[in-house]
C-alpha positions in Angstrom: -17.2 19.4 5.7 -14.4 20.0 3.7 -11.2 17.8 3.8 -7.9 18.6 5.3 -5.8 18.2 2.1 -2.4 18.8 1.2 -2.0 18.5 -2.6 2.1 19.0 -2.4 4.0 16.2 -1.0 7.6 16.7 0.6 9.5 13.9 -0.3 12.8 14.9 1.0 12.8 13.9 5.0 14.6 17.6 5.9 11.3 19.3 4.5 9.5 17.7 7.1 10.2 18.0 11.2 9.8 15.5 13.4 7.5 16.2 15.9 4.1 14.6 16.9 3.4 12.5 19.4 5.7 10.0 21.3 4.2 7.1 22.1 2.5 5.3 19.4 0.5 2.0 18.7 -0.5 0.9 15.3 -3.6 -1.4 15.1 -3.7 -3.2 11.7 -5.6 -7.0 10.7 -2.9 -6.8 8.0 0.4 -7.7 9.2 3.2 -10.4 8.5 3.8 -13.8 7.3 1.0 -12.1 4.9 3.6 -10.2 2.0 1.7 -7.0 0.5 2.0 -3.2 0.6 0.1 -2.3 3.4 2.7 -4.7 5.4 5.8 -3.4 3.6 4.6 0.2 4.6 3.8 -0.5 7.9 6.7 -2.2 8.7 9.2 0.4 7.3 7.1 2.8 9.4 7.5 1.5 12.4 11.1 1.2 11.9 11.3 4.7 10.8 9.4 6.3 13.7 11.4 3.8 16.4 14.8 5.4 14.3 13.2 9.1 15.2 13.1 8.0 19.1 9.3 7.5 19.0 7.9 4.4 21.2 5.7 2.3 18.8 3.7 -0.9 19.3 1.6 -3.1 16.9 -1.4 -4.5 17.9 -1.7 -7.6 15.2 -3.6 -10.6 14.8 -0.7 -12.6 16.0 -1.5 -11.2 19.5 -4.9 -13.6 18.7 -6.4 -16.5 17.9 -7.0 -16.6 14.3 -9.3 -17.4 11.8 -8.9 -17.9 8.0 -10.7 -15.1 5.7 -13.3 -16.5 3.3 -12.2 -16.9 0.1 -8.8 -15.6 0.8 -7.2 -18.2 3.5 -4.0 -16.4 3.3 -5.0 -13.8 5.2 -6.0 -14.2 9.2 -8.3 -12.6 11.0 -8.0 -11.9 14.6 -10.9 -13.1 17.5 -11.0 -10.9 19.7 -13.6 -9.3 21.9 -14.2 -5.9 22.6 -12.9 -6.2 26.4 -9.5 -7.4 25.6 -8.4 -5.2 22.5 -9.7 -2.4 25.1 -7.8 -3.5 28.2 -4.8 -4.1 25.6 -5.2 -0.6 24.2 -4.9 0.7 28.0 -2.1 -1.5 28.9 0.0 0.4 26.1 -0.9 3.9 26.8 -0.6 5.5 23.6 -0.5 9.0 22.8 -1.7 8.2 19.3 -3.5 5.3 17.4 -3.5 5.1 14.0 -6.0 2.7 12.9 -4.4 1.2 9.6 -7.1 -1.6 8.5 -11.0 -2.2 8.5 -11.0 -5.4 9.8 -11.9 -6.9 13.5 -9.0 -5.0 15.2 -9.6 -2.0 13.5 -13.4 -2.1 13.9 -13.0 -2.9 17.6 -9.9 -0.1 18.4 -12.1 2.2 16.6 -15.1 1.2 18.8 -12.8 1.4 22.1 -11.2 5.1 20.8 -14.6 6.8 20.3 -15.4 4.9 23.7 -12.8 6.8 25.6 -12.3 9.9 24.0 -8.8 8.3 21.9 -7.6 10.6 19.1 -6.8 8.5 16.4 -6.2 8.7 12.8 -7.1 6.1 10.0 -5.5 5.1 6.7 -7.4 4.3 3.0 -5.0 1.0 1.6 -7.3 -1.2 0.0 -10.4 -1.0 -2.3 -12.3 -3.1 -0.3 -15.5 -2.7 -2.7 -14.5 -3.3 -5.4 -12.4 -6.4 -4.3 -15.7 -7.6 -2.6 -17.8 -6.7 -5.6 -15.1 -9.0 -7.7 -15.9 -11.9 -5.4 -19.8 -11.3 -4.2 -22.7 -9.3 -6.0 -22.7 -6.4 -3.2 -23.2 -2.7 -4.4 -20.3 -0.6 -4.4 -22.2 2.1 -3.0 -23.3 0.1 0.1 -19.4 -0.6 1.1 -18.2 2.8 0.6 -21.1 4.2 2.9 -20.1 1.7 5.6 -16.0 2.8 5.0 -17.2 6.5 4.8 -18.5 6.1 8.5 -15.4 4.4 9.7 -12.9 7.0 8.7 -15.0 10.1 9.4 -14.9 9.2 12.6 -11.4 10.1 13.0 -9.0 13.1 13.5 -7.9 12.2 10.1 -7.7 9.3 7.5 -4.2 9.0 4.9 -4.1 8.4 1.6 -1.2 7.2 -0.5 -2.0 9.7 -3.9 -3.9 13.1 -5.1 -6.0 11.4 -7.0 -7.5 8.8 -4.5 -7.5 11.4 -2.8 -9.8 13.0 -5.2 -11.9 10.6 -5.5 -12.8 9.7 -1.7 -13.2 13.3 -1.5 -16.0 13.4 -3.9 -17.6 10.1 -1.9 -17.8 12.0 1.1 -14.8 11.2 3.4 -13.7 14.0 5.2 -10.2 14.7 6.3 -7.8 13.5 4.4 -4.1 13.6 4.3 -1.6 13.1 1.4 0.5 10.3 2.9 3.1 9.4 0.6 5.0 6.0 0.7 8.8 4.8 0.2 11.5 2.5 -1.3 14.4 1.1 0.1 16.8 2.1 -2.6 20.1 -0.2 -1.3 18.0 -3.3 -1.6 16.3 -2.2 -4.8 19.1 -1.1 -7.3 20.0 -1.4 -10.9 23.6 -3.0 -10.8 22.2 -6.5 -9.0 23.5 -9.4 -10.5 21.1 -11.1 -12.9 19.2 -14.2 -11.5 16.6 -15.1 -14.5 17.9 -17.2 -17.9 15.2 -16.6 -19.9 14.6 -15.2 -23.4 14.4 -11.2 -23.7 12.9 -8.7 -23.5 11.4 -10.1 -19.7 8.1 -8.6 -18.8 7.7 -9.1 -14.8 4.8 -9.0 -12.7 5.8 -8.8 -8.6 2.5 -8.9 -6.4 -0.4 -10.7 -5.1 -2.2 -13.3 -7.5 -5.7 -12.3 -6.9 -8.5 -11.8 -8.9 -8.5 -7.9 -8.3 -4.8 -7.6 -9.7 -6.3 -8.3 -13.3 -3.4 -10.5 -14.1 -5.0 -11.6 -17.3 -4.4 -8.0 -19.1 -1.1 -8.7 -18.6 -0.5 -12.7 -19.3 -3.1 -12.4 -22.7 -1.0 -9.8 -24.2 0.9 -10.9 -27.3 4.6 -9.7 -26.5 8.3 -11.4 -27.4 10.4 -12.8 -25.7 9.1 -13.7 -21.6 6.5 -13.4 -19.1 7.3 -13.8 -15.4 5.0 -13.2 -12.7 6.4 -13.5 -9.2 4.1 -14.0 -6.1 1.5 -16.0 -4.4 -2.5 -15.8 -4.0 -5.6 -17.8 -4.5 -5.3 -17.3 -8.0 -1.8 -19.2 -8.9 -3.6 -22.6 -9.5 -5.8 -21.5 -12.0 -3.6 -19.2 -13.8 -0.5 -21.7 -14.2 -3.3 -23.9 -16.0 -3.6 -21.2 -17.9 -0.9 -20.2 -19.1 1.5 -22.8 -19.1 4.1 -20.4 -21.2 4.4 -18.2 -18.1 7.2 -18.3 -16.0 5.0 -18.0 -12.5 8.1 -18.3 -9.7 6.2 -18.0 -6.6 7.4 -15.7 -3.6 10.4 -13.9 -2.9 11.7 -11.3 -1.2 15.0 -9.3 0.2 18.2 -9.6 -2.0 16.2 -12.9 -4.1 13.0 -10.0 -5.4 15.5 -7.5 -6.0 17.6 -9.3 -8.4 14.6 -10.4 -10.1 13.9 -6.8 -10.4 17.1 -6.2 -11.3 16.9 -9.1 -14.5 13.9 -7.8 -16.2 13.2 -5.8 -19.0 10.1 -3.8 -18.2 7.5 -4.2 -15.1 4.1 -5.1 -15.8 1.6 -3.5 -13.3 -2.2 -4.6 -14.7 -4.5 -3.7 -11.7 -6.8 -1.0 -11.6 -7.7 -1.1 -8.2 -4.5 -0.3 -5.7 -4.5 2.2 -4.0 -0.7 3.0 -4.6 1.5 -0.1 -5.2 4.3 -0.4 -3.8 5.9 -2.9 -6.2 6.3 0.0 -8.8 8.7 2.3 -6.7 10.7 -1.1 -5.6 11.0 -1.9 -10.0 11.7 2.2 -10.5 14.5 1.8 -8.1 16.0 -1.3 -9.4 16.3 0.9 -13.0 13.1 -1.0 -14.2 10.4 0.9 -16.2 7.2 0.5 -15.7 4.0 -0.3 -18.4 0.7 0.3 -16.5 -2.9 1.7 -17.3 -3.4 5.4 -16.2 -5.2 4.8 -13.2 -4.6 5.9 -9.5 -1.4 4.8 -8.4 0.5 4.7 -11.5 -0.5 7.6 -12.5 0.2 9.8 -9.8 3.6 7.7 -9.6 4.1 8.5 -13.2 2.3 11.9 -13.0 5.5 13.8 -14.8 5.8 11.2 -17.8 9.2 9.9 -16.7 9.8 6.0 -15.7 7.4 4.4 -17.5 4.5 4.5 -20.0 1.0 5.0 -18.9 -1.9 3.6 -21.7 -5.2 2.4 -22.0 -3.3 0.1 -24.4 -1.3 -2.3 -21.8 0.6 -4.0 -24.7 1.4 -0.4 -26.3 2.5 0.5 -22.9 4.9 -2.7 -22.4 7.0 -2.6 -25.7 7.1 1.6 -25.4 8.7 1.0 -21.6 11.3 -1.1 -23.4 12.8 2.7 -24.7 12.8 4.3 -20.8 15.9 4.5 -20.0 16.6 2.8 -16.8 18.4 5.1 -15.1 15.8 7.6 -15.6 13.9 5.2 -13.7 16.0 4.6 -10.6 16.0 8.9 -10.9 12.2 8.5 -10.4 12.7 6.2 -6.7 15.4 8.2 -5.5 12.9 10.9 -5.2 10.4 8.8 -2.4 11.9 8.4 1.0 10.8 6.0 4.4 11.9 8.4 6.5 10.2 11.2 4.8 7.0 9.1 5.1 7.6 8.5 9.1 7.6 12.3 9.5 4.8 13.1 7.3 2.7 10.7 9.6 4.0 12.1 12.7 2.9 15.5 11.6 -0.7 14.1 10.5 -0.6 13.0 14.3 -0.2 16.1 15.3 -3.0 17.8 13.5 -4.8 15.4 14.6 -4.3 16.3 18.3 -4.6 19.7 17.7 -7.9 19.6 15.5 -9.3 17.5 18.6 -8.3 20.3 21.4 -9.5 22.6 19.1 -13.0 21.8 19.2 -13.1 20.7 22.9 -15.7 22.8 24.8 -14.6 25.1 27.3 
């Protein structure tokens, strides 16, 4: 079966109307005090949708007992039982799930959805095999079949970029819809006032400090002046070790990230495996250009040329960001909107619905 695919992307929230359903619940195993992109998004979206008089609720592990994930202890995931995510499901009466993680509360709403006839849509965040192929000798090919089953199950599974897109496409996920993401652009601006005293130019990485975010591409290079990375993750022992010339700050967020932003000379993005990144629209609005390899995320980000430097050659890539101009940067963020993404997933809802009525027997 073919996918459902939109290759054009409004960006501007008046291209888009705001209809879809009413009522909404969001069921993700990802969800705060964790600090990564699938929270950011989800959280902006919910405040988004609630701002376009929609009803939403979040079904979270914090609803559960938790346990911690192996290897990653960080992250919590929910125990819950079939029965009670169910009866929780009914209590709320959505119009629409959306099904945002793979985890035991997705696995489980999914389970109760296909139970009870639920339309519900899904959404692609993570590269789950290759981040478990980084950590355990699993073939990629048996995780993809497993996440291929999941989402095909649904009216309809998001994805952040054309290219991902692409590329679950060609793996055999059905369905999918071009779900851009945003930047608060108030928060994340150029004319901060500078919070970091180090030697320039400032290379600065902001994101997790995992072993899938290939951190050392970025700390090995030989550039002048300094290296900050900002963040937290199971990797931040080892890699202050390391690199003891690194300036490695920890976490921080709100007006404290955006200053930090704001301070640096370039932004630093070494992972090959997001599935978007978040962290380069918030260093594009703060007038920050980005250096990152040409792989999904930055490069559909970066698809025009303008903001940053894309190369196989990270180090090439750093010291040619240094010439962007930063207000050509900011130009880039201006152009992704919140509320734009709200109404982009209502209407995905509402295909959704009406792809379900439309194959309902008579």
């Amino acid at each position: 079966m073919r996918s459902a695919v939109r290759l054009e992307i409004p960006t501007e929230a008046a291209d888009i109307p705001a209809g879809g359903p009413n009522r909404i619940l969001i069921v993700t195993d990802a969800w705060r005090p964790q600090v990564n992109g699938v929270v950011v998004t989800l959280g902006h979206l919910a405040d988004r949708l609630r701002s376009l008089g929609r009803q939403v609720e979040l079904l979270t592990p914090d609803r559960f007992r938790t346990l911690p994930m192996p290897s990653y202890p960080d992250i919590r995931l929910a125990l819950a039982m079939p029965a009670g995510v169910g009866r929780m499901i009914e209590a709320l009466a959505p119009d629409h799930v959306h099904i945002a993680t793979e985890g035991p509360l997705g696995i489980l709403a999914r389970r109760h959805c296909l139970k009870t006839g639920r339309v519900f849509t899904t959404s692609y965040h993570t590269r789950f095999p290759e981040y478990l192929r980084a950590r355990l000798p699993v073939p990629e090919r048996w995780s993809y079949g497993w996440l291929r089953r999941f989402h095909n199950a649904g009216g309809g599974t998001m994805v952040a970029t054309p290219s991902l897109l692409r590329e679950l496409e060609g793996r055999g996920f059905e369905r999918l819809l071009l779900w851009s993401r945003g930047v608060d652009t108030d928060l994340f601006r150029p004319d901060r006032p500078s919070t970091l005293d180090l030697p320039s130019p400032i290379f600065l990485y902001v994101g997790r400090v995992a072993v899938e975010k290939n951190l050392p591409a970025f700390l090995d290079l030989d550039l002048p002046g300094s290296k900050v990375v900002v963040g937290e993750g199971p990797e931040l022992p080892h890699l202050r070790r390391r690199y003891p010339d690194v300036h490695f700050l920890g976490l921080r967020s709100g007006e404290a990230l955006a200053g930090l932003y704001a301070a640096a000379d370039v932004f630093v993005f070494p992972s090959r495996t997001d599935t978007f990144g978040i962290v380069l629209l918030e260093a594009l609005a703060s007038g920050l250009p980005v250096a990152a390899y040409p792989v999904t995320g930055p490069a559909d980000v970066l698809a025009d040329g303008r903001g940053g430097v894309l190369s196989e050659d990270l180090r090439a890539a750093a010291l040619g960001a240094l010439a962007v101009r930063r207000n050509e940067a900011r130009r880039k963020a201006l152009a992704f909107s919140w509320d734009a993404c709200a109404r982009l997933f209502l209407d995905h809802a509402r295909q959704a619905h009406e792809g379900a009525a439309a194959v309902k027997p008579f």
